[in-house]
N, C-alpha and C positions, 0 to 999 in steps of 0.2 A: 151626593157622593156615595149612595147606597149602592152603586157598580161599579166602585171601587177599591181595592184595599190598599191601605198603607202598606207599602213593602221595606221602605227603608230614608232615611234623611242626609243628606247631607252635609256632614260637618266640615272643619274649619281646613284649611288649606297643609299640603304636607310638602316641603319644598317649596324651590321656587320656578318649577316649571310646570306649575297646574295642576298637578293631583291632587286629591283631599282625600280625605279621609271618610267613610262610608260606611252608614251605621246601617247594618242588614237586618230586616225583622223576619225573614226568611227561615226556618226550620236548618236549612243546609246555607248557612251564609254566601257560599260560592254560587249557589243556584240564582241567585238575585239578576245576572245576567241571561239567564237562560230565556225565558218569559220572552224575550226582546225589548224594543222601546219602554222607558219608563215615561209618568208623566209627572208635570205637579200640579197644584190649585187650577192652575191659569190657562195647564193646559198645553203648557210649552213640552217638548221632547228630549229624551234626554240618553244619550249612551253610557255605557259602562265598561272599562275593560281593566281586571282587577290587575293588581302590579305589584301587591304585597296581600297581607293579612288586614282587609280592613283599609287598605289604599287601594284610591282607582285610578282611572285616567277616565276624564270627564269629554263628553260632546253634545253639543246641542244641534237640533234640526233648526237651519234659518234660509229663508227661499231656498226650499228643496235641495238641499247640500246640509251633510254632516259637519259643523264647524267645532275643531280641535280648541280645547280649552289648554293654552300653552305656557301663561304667566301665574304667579301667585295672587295679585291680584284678580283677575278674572276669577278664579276658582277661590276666593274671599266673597267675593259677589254672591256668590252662591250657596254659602253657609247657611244652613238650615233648613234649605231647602226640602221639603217633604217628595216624596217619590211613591206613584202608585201604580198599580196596573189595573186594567180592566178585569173583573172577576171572572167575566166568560173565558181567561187565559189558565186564571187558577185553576187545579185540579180541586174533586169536593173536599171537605174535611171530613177525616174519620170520626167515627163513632167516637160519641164525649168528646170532640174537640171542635173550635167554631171558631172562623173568623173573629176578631174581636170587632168589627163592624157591624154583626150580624148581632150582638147584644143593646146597642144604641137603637132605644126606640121600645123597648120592651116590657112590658106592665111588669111590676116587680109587687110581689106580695109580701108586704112584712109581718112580724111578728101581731096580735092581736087583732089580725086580718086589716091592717093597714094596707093602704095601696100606695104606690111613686110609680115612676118612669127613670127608667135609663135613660140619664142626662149625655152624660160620656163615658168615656172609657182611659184613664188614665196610666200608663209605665213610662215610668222615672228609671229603669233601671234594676228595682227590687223586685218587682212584679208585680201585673196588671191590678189595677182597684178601679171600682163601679162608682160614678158619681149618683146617685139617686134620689131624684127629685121628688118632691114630698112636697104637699098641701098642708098650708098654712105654719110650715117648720121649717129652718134651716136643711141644704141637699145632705144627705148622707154618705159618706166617705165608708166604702166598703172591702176590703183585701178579695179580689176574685180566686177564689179557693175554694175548694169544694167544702171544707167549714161551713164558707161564709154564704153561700151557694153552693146550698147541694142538690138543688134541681133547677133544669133548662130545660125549657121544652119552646122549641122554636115555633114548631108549625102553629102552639095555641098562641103563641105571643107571648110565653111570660115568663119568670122564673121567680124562685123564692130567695128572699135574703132573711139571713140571721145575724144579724151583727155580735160584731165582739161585742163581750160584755165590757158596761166601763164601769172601771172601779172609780171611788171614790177615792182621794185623798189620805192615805192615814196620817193617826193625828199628831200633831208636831211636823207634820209636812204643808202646813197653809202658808200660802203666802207670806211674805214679811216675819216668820217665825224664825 
């Protein structure tokens, strides 16, 4: 999936004549049709034509014809569906800013010259955090912030992480207390 980025998913149905609702990862939300064709996992093709803020009207390529996604169910069929594009469509990213696919796969330096790998790349919504796979420990859950990484360097392959600090407990806050 490394010549692809996620651009956006599909959520749950809006009406009951086939739109959904359509979560854009897009810098300009509205821009998510411009690209052309989206795809998903498997491959399949997908059109987009916005109708509201965040509603679309859905179609899919099936034997070389656009087929109009017209009931609520059909477009429930297709919740959550992920949406990508081929990166060759993307324009580059500016200076300090990267694909978040282009961090998956990345030697991560930690604190006391520890090493991991960028396992994934996780947003909920809050904003992006770095799963970090680590030898012989639990992965590390990391806030993607320039705090928490304050250097990326693509072309070597790596980047540093600082984790939050974690506090301990104060006392009279333990369990069952």
């Amino acid at each position: 999936m490394k010549g692809r980025i996620l651009v956006g998913v599909i959520g749950r149905p809006h009406g009951v004549r086939g739109l959904a609702r359509v979560t854009s990862h897009a810098a300009a939300p509205a821009s998510l049709t411009a690209y052309g064709p989206l795809h998903d996992e498997a491959g399949g093709r997908y059109r987009l034509a916005w109708r509201g803020a965040g509603i679309a009207a859905l179609a899919l390529w099936r034997d070389g014809a656009w087929i109009e996604i017209r009931d609520r169910d059909q477009a429930a069929r297709l919740t959550n569906r992920r949406l990508y594009l081929d990166r060759a469509v993307l324009p580059p990213p500016d200076t300090d800013e990267f694909y978040l696919a282009d961090l998956i796969g990345l030697d991560a330096v930690l604190p006391e010259g520890a090493r991991g790998r960028v396992l994934a790349v996780h947003d909920y919504g809050a904003g992006a955090s770095l799963e970090i796979e680590r030898s012989g420990a639990a992965p590390l859950l990391v806030p993607f912030t320039r705090a928490a990484v304050p250097e990326i360097d693509l072309e070597a392959g790596h980047l540093v992480v600082i984790p939050p600090f974690e506090h301990e407990a104060p006392p009279g806050n333990e369990a069952g207390a």
